[in-house]
C-alpha angles and dihedrals in degrees: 000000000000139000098266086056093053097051101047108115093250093051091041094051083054086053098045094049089047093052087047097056098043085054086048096052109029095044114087110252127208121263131194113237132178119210141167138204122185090356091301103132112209133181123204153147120259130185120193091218121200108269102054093275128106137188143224118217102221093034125107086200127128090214132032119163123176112214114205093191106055096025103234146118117239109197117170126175094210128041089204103046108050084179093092102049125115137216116227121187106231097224090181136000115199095180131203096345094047095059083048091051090058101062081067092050 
């Protein structure tokens, strides 16, 4: 296979939708979580991000991480000083659908 093969428009439109569905599945997508701390019941959207760090749409923190395992929201407001974090119970997590249904709310 050469290089005039690969760029003909038929070839090229191949490349393009591979390269479409490895961003769609390898990128972290939003997902819709509800959490609570000290009774207080809270909806929101979260995004893993790409360096370890996630975020939390409605969050003014420097560090938000979602553990699966534990089930449970870390969000601290600064990365050098963990003691100000706090420990939110994830009570649901709709995923990525959920983040597209409420768009519809």
């Amino acid at each position: 296979m050469n290089l005039q093969n690969l760029t003909e428009p038929k070839n090229l439109k191949v490349i393009a939708a591979l390269v479409l569905v490895a961003l769609i599945l390898f990128i972290p997508k939003p997902q819709r979580i509800k959490y609570e701390y000290a009774n207080m019941v809270s909806e929101s959207t979260y995004w893993d991000g790409l360096g370890g760090s996630g975020v939390l749409f409605d969050a003014k923190a420097s560090f938000v991480r979602l553990d699966k395992d534990t089930n449970h929201l870390h969000v601290c407001h600064s990365v050098t000083d963990t003691s100000n974090c706090l420990k939110y119970r994830v009570i649901e997590n709709k995923g990525f659908t959920g983040y597209l249904l409420s768009f519809f709310e």
